[in-house]
Residue, then its C-alpha position, 0 to 999 in steps of 0.5 A: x282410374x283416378x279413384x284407383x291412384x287416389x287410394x295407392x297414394x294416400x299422399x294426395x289425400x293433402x291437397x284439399x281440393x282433391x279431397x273434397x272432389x274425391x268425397x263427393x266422388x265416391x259417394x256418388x259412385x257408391x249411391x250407384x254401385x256398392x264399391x269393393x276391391x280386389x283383395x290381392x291389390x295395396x290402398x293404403x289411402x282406404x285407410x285414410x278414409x277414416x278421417x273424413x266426413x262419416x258417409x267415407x268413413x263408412x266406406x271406407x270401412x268396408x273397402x278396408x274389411x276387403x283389404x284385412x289388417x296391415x300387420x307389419x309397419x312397412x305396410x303403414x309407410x305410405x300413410x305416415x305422411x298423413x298419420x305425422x299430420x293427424x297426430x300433431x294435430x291431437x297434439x296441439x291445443x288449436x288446429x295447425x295454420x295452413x300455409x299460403x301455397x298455390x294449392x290449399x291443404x286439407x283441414x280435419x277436424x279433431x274430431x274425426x281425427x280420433x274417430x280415424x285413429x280409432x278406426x285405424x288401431x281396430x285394422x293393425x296388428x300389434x307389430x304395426x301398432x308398435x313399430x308404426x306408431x308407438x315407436x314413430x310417435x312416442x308422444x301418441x300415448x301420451x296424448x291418449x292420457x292426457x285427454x282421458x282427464x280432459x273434460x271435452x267430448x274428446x274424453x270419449x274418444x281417448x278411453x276407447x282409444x286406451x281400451x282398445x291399446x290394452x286390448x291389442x298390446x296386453x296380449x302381445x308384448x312385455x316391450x308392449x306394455x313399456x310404452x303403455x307404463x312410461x306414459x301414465x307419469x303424463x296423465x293430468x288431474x282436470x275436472x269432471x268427465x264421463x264415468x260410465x266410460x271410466x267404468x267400461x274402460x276400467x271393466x274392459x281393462x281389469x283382466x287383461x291387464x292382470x295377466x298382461x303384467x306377467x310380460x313385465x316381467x321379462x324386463x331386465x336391469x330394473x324396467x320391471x320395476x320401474x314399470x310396475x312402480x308406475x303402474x302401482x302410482x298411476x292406479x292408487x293416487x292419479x286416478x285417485x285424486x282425478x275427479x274423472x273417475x267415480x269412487x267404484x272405479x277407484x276402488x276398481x284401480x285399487x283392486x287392479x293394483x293389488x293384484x299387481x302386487x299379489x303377483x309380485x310375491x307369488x312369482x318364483x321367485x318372488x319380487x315383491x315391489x317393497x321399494x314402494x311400499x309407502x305407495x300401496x301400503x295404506x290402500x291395501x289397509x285401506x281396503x282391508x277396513x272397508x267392509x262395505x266393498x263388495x267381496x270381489x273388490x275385496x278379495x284382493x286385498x285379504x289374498x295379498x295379506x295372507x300371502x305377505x305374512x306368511x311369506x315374512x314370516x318364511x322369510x325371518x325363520x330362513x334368515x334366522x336359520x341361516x345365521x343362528x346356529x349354535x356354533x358348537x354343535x357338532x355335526x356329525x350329531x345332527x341329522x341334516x334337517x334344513x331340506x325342506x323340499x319333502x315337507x309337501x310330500x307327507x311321509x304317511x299318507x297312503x298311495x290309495x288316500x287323497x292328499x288333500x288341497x288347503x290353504x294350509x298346503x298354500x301356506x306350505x308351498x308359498x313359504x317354500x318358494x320364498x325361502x329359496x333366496x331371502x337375502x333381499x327379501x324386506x318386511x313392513x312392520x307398518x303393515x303388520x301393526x296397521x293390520x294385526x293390531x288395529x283391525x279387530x280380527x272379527x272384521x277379516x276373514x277366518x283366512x287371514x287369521x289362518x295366514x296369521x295362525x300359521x306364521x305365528x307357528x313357525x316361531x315356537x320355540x324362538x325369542x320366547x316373551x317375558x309375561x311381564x311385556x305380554x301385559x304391556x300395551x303393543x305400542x308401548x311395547x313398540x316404543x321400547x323394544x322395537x327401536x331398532x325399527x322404529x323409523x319404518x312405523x308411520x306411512x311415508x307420503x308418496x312423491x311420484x310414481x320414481x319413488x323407490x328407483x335408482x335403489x332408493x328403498x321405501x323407508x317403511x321396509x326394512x331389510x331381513x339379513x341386516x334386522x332379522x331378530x328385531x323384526x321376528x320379535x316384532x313380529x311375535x309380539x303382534x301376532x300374539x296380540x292378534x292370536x289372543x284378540x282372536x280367542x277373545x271374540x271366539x273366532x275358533x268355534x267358526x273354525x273346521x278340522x282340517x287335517x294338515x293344521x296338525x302342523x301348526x296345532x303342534x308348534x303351537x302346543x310348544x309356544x312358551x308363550x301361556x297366551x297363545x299357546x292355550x288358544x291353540x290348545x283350546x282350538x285343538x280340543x274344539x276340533x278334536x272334540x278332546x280335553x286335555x293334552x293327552x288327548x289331543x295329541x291322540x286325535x293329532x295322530x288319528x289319521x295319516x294326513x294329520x300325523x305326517x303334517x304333525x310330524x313336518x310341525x315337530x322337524x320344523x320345531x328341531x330345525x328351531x332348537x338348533x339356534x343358539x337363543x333356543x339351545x341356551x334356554x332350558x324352559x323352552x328345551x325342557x316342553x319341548x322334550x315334555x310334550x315330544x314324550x308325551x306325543x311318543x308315550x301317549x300320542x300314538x298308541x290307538x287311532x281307530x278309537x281316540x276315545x279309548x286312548x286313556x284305557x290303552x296306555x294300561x294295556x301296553x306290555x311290549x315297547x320298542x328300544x328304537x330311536x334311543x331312551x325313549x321308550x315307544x309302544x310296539x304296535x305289533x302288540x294291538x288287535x288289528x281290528x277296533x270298532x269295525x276299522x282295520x288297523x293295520x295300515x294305520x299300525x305301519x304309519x304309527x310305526x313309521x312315524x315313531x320311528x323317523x321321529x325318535x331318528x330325527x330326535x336322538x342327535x338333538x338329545x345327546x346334544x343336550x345330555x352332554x352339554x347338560x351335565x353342568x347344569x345336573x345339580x341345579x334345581x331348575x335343570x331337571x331335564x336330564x332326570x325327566x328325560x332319561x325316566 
């Protein structure tokens, strides 16, 4: 009976007289009989048997196993009498007076108190946890941190005990991981300690983490933000600076950190923590140099560059789009061409053929996402020119170079260089043409895991609706740079044909820029196996997957000639139309057989009067069978395709020959004459 209200109310367990009696008392009662217990009935005090000497605490274990976990904080009540004393115990740095009273208090050893917490947290579920001790005790965290940097045997203690909070609240709660974030902030730097328990907790922690950071994301009115800036601080510089943790497990929070990030920018929508940039910019550099890191350590860091230049880029020709447009065009001209929510569905791909998986349809999508709503979207120049000038090209992934291949294309046609600043040196050029961003270059030193809150943004952002122009030229003068380094090392020959490139082959085939346009024309005849335009542009249409991404390339590079830098400048209009003619003339007349392309030019006798002047084949005119392929099916999406392109392309003729004819006795404006021919 004794041993029965000793275990309803754990309260007892103070006075040391009684816990001493009662230690010996079970375990002589244990030595005879194995105790159980009746699983309908409440002991809370069996869970107080953890803090004892280890043979209770054994016993204790397995009365508890009987009992099962306390899920609700009422069922901790009865314990936190003793949980408050054990807790300001961990708290203090020397063991708490004891009180001169009639009877003695019971003395634990700090020790066993984490031995007891430890055993404790494996017996709750979440809700207990949170409402019974995080919420109760809000300094708990805290000590858990601070005593992961201490160089004692309690270290030990404190990274199970951390481990075993991830393991717990990562699973359940955005409010969860709150109290887990507003803590790291604590955490202290003090001398060496256990690595390979660093290793584990860090190797424990890494994918619950990652997914857990999506319950942050539920916070409002900044908690989210805040959180995550903390999150970001403690993994890149608390730990970094903490001689607790070894350099692979460094490079382990940097990894977590980064695809924290990563998460940021491909959430829909996006929310990508440029409020600190400063904090994570030179890691993710940092990482992107370090060949010698493993791949798995590394991968984070190219998916987050490659995320973050194609999502600028998204970003800049959105705004540009939404803010340039030539007033004077008369809309009833134009047909709208700003949708982009069909650019995925590629209009000639067959029921019956397979639409291809890319990273160039990541790229598509990924863009899509960050354009529907730009206006707080903010660029880091200094990432673009630690990344797409000081790192050698042959040093990153043929990914990356994709990424950046892929956000140069969108700028075809728009604040085209002068040849003579292409041949300036990039920083030379910086420190006159990008003045106006100037102050975002040199990485700002982090002062705590607050910098970036209360609305204060990171000076190495700069914000796209108020620098748009300065940031896209900025941004095409160092693509350019990468591009070119890319040819210099020959990086295409390890380039594959892929057929959803062809919309970025044809923007690029439209570049006014000499230097990138010819390295994506070299590229385009390295994996058409084709020289010259004509040819190329044959192969572009050779198959339906490559001709509708060409034809999504060519109403991306309309949707550009509607700005009002692009509309004023004849050199760019007249290629444009130049190579639009061509694509229409020569591009689409066989697909079966691209080699014979040249000989069927001289075979065409009949041509269609749709889509205006331009005149193109009528493929009803073609055998139906060359070299053994049916052509049929190809002849309807040659057709198709024509046609829609000639629809889309006629306004922004007219628009031209009208507003041409001043310009119709200037020798350099010849562009009517060539069109109409």
């Amino acid at each position: 009976m004794g041993k029965t209200v000793v275990l309803t109310f754990p309260c007892l367990f103070d006075d040391q007289s009684l816990v001493t009696e009662f230690q010996i008392f079970i375990e002589t009662i244990d030595d005879k009989h194995e105790l159980t217990l009746e699983g309908h009935q409440q002991y809370p005090g069996v869970y107080a048997l953890f803090f004892f000497k280890r043979r209770v605490r054994t016993i204790g274990h397995r009365l508890a196993g009987y009992l099962g976990k306390l899920r609700e904080a009422t069922e901790l009540e009865p314990l936190q009498p003793f949980l408050k004393k054990c807790i300001g115990l961990l708290e203090t740095d020397v063991l708490p007076s004891t009180f001169e009273t009639s009877r003695p208090r019971v003395q634990l050893e700090r020790i066993s108190v984490w031995l007891g917490i430890k055993a404790l947290l494996g017996f709750l579920e979440p809700p207990a946890l949170e409402e019974g001790i995080l919420e109760r005790y809000p300094i708990f965290f805290s000590i858990v941190l601070n005593h992961i940097s201490d160089d004692s045997l309690e270290f030990s203690h404190a990274v199970v005990c951390l481990r075993l909070l991830f393991e717990m609240l990562g699973r359940h709660a955005s409010q969860s991981f709150y109290y887990l974030l507003n803590n790291f902030s604590f955490l202290h730097v003090s001398s060496k300690s256990q690595c390979t328990l660093c290793k584990q907790f860090f190797t424990d922690i890494a994918d619950i983490t990652i997914k857990s950071i999506q319950s942050l994301e539920a916070l409002q009115d900044g908690e989210h933000e805040q959180q995550r800036r903390h999150f970001i601080y403690f993994l890149l510089h608390q730990v970094n600076v903490s001689r607790n943790f070894s350099s692979l497990m460094r490079k382990k929070a940097c990894q977590i950190a980064l695809l924290i990030i990563l998460r940021g920018y491909k959430m829909n929508p996006p929310s990508p923590p440029f409020e600190c940039a400063h904090m994570w910019g030179p890691s993710l550099v940092s990482s992107l140099k370090d060949s010698s890191l493993e791949n798995s350590l590394r991968r984070p860091a190219f998916d987050l560059i490659e995320t973050l230049i194609v999502s600028d880029a998204a970003a800049l020709v959105t705004s540009m789009l939404n803010c340039c447009k030539h007033p004077s065009i008369d809309q009833s001209m134009i047909i709208e061409l700003d949708d982009e929510e069909d650019d995925d569905e590629l209009p000639f791909v067959l029921d019956v053929e397979e639409k291809h998986s890319s990273s160039w349809s990541e790229y598509s999508e990924q863009s899509k996402i960050t354009s529907q709503d730009c206006r707080r979207w903010r660029c880091i120049p200094m990432l673009w020119l630690d990344v797409l000038v000081e790192i050698n090209p042959s040093v990153l992934p043929i990914s990356v170079s994709k990424a950046v291949f892929w956000a140069r294309s969108r700028f075809a046609l728009v604040e085209p260089e002068k040849n003579a600043e292409m041949e300036v040196p990039v920083k030379n050029w910086l420190s006159f043409s990008a003045k106006e961003i100037s102050s975002s270059f040199g990485w700002k030193v982090p002062t705590g895991s607050d910098d970036g809150g209360d609305g204060k943004e990171s000076q190495n952002s700069m914000k796209v609706s108020t620098m748009c122009i300065p940031l896209i030229r900025t941004f095409k003068r160092l693509t350019a740079h990468y591009i070119v380094q890319m040819e210099q090392e020959e990086l295409r020959k390890q380039w594959i044909w892929e057929p959803r490139m062809g919309e970025s082959l044809i923007l690029l085939l439209l570049e006014p820029n000499d230097n990138v346009r010819q390295v994506g024309k070299c590229l385009l005849e390295q994996v058409s196996n084709m020289r010259g335009l004509a040819h190329c542009l044959q192969f572009l249409c050779s198959c339906t997957l490559s001709m509708s991404a060409t034809y999504n390339g060519l109403r991306h590079a309309l949707r550009l000639v509607q700005v009002d830098s692009v509309l004023l400048n004849f050199e760019t209009l007249h290629h444009f139309f130049f190579v639009l003619c061509k694509l229409l003339k020569e591009g689409v007349i066989c697909t079966s057989d691209p080699q014979r392309h040249s000989s069927g030019i001289k075979n065409i006798s009949k041509f269609s009067s749709q889509g205006g002047f331009l005149r193109q084949p009528a493929f009803d005119s073609f055998p139906e069978n060359v070299n053994g392929h049916s052509s049929v099916d190809d002849s309807k999406s040659r057709e198709k395709f024509s046609c829609l392109l000639s629809e889309i392309t006629w306004p922004f003729i007219r628009k031209c020959l009208v507003e041409g004819k001043a310009f119709v006795d200037y020798k350099i404006s010849q562009v009517l004459s060539q069109a109409s021919s």
